[in-house]
Backbone as CSV, one residue per row, in Angstrom:
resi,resn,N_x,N_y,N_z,CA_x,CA_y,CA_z,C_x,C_y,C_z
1,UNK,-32.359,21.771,0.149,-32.252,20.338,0.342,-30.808,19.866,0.152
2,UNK,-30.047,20.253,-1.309,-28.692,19.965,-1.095,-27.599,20.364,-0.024
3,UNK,-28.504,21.779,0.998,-27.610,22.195,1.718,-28.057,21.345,3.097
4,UNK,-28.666,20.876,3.369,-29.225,19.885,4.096,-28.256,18.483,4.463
5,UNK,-28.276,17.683,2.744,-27.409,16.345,2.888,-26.401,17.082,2.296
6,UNK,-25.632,18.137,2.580,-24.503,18.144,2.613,-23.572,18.157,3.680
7,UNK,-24.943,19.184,4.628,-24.218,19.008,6.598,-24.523,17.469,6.892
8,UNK,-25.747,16.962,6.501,-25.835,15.613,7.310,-24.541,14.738,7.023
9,UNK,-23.843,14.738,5.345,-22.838,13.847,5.061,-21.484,14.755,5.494
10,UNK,-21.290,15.521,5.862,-20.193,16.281,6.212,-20.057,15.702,7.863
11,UNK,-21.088,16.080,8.747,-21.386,15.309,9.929,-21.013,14.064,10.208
12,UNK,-21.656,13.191,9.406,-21.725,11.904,9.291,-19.989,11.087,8.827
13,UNK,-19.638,12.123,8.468,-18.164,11.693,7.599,-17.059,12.196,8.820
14,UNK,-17.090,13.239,9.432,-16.391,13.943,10.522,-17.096,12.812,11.856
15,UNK,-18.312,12.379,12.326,-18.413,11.590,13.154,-17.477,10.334,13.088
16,UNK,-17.361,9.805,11.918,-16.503,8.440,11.774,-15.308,8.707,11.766
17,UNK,-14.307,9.996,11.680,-13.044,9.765,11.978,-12.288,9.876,13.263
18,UNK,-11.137,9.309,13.222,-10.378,8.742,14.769,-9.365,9.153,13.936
19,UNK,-8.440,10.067,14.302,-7.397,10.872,14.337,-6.037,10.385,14.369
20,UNK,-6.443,9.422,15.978,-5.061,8.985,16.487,-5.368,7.552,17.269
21,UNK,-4.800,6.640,17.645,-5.058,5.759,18.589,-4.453,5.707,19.941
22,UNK,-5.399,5.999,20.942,-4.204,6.190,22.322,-3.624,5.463,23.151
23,UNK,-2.700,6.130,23.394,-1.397,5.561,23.870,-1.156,4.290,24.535
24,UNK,-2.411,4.383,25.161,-2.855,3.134,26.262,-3.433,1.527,25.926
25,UNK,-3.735,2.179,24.318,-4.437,0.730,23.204,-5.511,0.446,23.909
26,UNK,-6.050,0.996,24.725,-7.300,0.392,25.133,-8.567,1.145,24.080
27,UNK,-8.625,2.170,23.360,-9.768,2.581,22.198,-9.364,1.888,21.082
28,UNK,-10.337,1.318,20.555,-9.998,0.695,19.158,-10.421,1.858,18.270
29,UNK,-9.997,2.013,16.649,-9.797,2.613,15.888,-10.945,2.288,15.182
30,UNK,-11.796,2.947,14.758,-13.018,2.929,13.918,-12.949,4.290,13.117
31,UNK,-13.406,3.956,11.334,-13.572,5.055,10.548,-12.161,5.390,10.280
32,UNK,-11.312,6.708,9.457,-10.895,7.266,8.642,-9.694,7.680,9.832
33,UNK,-8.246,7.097,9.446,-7.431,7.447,10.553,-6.521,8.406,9.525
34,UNK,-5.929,9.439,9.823,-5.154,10.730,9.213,-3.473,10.487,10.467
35,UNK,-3.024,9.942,9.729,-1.771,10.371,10.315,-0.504,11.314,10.090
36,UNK,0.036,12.011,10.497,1.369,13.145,9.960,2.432,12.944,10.805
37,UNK,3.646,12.953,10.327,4.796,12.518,10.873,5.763,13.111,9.740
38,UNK,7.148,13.212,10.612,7.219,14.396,9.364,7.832,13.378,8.394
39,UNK,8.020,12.350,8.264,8.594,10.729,7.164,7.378,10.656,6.775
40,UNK,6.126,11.309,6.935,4.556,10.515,5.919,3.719,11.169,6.494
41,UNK,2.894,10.971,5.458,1.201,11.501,5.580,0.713,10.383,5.788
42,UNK,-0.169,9.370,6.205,-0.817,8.253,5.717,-2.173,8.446,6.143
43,UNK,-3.544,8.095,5.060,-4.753,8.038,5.247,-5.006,6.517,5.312
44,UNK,-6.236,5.979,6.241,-6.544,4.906,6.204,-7.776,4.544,6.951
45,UNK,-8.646,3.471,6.513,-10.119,3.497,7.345,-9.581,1.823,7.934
46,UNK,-10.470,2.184,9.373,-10.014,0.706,10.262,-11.873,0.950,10.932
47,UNK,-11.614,-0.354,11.194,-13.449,-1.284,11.236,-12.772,-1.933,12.717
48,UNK,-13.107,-2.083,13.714,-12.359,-2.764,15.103,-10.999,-2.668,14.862
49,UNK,-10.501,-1.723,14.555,-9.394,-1.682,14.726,-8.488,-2.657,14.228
50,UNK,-9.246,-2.630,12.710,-8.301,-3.698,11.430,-8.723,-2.778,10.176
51,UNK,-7.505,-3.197,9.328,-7.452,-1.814,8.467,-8.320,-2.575,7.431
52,UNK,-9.312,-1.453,7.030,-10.374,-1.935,5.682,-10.277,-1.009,4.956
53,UNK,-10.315,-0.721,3.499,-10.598,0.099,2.607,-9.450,1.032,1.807
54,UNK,-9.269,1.673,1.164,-8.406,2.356,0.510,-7.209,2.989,1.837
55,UNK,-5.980,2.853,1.281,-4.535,3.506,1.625,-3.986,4.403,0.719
56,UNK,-3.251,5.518,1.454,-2.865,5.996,0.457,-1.928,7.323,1.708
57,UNK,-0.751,7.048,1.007,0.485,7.884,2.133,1.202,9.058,1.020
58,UNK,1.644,9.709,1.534,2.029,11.460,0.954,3.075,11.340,1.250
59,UNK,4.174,11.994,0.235,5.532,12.498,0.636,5.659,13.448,1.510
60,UNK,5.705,13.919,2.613,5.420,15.199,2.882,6.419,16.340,3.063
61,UNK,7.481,15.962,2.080,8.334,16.891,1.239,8.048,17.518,0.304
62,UNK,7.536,16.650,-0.555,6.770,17.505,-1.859,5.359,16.969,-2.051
63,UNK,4.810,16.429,-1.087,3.139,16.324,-1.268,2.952,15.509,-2.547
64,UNK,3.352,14.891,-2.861,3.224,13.438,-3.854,2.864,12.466,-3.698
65,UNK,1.769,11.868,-4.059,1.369,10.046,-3.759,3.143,8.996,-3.497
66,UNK,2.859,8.959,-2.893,4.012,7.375,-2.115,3.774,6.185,-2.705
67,UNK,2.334,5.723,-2.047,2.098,4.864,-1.985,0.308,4.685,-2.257
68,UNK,-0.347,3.456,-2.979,-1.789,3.756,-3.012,-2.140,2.477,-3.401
69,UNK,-3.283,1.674,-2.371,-3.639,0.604,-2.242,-4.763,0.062,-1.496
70,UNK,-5.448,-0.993,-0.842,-6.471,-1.504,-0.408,-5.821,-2.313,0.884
71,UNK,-6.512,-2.162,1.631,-6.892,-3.661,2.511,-7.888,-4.255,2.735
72,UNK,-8.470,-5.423,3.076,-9.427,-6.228,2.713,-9.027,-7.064,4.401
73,UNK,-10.659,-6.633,5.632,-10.125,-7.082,6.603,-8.762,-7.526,7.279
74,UNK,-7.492,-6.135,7.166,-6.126,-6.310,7.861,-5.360,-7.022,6.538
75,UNK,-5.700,-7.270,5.724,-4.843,-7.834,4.426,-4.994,-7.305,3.104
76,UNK,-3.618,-6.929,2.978,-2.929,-6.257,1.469,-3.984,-7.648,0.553
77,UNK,-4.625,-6.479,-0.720,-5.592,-7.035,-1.310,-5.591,-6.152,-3.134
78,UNK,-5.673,-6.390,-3.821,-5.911,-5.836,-4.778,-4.609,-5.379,-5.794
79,UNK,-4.058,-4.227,-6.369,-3.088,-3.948,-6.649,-2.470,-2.557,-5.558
80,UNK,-1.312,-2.774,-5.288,-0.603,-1.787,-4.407,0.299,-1.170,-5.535
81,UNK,0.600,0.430,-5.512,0.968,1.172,-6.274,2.025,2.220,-5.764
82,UNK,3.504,2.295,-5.687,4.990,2.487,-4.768,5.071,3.304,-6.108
83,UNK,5.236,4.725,-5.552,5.620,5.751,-6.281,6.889,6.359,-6.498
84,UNK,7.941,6.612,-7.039,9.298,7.432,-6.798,9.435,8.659,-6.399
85,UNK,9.864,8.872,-5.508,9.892,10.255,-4.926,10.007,11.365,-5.727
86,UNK,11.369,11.152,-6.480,11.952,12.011,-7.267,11.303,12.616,-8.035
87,UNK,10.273,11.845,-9.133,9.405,12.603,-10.030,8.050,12.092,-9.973
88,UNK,7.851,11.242,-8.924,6.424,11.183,-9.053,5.877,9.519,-10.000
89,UNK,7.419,9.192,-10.905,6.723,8.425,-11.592,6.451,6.573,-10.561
90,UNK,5.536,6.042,-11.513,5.523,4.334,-10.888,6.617,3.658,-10.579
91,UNK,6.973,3.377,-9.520,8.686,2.335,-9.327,8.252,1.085,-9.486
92,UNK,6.959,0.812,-9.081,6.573,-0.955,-8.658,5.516,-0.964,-8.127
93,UNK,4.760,-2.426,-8.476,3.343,-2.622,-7.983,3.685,-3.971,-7.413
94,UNK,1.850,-4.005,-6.051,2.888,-5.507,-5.727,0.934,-5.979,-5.833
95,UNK,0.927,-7.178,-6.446,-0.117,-7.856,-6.466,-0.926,-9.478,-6.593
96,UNK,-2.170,-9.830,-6.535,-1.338,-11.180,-6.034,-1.428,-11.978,-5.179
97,UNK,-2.086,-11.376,-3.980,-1.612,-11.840,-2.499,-2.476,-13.190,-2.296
98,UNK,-1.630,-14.183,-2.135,-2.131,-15.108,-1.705,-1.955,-16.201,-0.416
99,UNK,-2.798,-15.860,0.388,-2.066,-16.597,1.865,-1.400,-17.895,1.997
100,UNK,-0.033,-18.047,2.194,0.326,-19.707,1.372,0.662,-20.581,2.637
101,UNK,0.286,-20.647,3.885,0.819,-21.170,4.788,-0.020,-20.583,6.468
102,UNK,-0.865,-19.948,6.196,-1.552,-19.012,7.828,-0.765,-18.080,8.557
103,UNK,0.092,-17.980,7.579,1.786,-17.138,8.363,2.637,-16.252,7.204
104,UNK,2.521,-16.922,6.377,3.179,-16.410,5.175,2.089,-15.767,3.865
105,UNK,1.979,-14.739,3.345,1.525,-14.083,2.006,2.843,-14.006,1.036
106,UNK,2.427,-14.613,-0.313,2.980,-14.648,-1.710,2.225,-13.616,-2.124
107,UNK,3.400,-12.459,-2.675,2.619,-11.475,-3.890,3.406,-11.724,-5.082
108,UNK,2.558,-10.749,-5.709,4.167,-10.546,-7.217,4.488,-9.227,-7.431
109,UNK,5.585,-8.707,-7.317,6.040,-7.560,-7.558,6.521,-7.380,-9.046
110,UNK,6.120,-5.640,-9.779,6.958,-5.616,-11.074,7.438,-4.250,-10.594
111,UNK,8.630,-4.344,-10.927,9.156,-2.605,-10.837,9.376,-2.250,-11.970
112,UNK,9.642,-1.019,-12.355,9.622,0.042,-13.435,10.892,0.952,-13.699
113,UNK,11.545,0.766,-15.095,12.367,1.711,-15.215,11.507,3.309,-15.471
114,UNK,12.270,4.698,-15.117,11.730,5.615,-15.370,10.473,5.929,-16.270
115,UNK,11.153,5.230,-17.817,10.180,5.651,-18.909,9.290,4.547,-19.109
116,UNK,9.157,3.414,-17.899,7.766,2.947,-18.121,7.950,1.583,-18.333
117,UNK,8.796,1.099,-19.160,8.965,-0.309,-19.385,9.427,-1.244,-17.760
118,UNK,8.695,-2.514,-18.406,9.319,-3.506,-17.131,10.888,-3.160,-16.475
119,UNK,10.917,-3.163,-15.573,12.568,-3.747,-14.819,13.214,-4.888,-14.465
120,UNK,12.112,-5.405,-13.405,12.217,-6.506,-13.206,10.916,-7.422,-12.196
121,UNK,10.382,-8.759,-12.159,9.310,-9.259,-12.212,9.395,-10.036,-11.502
122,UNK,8.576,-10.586,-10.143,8.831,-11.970,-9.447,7.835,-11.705,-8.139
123,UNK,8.047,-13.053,-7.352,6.847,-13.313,-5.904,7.948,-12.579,-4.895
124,UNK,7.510,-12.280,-3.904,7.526,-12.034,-2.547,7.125,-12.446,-2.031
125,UNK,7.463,-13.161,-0.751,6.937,-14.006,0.342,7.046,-13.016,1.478
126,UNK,6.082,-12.833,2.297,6.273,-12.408,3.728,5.163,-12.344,4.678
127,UNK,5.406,-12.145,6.005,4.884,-12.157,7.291,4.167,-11.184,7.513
128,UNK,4.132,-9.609,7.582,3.373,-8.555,7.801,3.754,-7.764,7.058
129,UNK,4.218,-7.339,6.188,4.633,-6.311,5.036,5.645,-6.588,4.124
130,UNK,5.107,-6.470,3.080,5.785,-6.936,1.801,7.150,-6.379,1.527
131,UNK,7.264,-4.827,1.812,8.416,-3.854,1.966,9.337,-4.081,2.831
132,UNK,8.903,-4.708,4.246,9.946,-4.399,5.221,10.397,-5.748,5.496
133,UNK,9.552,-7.054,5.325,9.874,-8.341,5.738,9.795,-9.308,4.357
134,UNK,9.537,-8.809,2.961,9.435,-9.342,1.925,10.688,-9.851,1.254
135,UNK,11.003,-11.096,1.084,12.245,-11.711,0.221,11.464,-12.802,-0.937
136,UNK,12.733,-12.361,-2.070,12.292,-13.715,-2.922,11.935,-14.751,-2.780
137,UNK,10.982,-15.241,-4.017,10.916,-16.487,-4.032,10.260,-16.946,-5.403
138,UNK,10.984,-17.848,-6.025,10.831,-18.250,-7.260,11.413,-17.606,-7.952
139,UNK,11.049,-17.957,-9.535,11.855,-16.904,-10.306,11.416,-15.842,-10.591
140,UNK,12.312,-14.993,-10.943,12.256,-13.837,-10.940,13.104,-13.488,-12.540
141,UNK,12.086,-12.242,-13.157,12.798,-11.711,-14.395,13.453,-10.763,-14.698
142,UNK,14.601,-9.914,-15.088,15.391,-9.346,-14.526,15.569,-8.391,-16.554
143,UNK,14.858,-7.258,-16.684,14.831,-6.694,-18.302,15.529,-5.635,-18.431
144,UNK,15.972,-5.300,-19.507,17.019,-4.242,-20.208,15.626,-2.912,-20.062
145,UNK,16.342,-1.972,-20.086,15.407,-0.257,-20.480,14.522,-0.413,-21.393
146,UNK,14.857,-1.218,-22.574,14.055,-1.562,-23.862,13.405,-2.476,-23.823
147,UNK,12.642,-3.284,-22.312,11.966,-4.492,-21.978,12.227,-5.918,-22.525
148,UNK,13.733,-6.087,-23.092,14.158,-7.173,-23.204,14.560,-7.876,-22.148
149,UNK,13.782,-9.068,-22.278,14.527,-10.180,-21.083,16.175,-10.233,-20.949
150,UNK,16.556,-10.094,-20.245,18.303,-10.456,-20.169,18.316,-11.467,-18.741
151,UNK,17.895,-11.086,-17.533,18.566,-12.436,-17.200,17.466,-13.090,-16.238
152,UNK,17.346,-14.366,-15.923,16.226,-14.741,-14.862,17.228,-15.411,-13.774
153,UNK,16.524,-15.285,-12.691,17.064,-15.961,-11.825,15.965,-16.748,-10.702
154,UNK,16.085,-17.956,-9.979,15.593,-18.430,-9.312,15.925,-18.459,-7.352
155,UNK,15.295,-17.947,-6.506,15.013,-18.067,-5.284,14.222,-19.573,-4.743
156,UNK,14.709,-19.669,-3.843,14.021,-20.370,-2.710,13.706,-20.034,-1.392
């Protein structure tokens, strides 16, 4: 019997993935998309061809988590988790997201010195990705290695 629902969910799990999307954009993307490139690994599940459910991208230099997060119908949702290459440790999380305009998402980003303490703390505003189109806004907290506040500064 376990060897049973193990082909049916093995089946059932291999039926729902879409590999690639072609070239032509006319197939929409349904189920568990696997991408490789030699800049990333990225896993991701898309529902009509909008991203739903857990993310999560690979160094594929040294096979290390990147990056690891949610989307929630095509929108960054939950906490997002930006890894350092170098050793693997946390650089920054971005969380938060709140749609402030039908065009614009506010998150809050904290980044991380090596051994763990705050770096520095504040919103991001942006259009389709927090990383590539994300700039300040508001204040922002700016801490010593030893998580002392030292300086704040304000955006608009």
């Amino acid at each position: 019997m376990q060897k049973l629902l193990l082909f049916i969910f093995t089946g059932c799990f291999f039926c729902s993935c879409s590999y690639a999307q072609s070239k032509n954009n006319k197939e929409k993307r349904n189920g568990i998309v696997i991408e490789n490139t030699k800049a990333t690994k990225f896993v991701m599940n898309f529902i009509n061809d909008v991203p739903n459910g857990v993310y999560y991208e690979i160094n594929p230099n040294n096979n290390m988590l990147r990056v690891f997060g949610q989307f929630s119908n095509g929108n960054f949702t939950g906490i997002w988790y930006y890894f350092r290459e170098s050793d693997g440790g946390l650089d920054y999380t971005l969380q938060d997201f709140v749609d402030i305009n039908n065009t614009k998402v506010k998150c809050l980003q904290k980044s991380y010195y090596p051994n763990g303490t705050i770096k520095e703390e504040g919103y991001l505003t942006f259009e389709d990705n927090p990383i590539f189109d994300g700039t300040e806004y508001g204040e922002w907290r700016y801490y010593d290695e030893a998580g002392k506040l030292k300086e704040t500064r304000n955006f608009e």
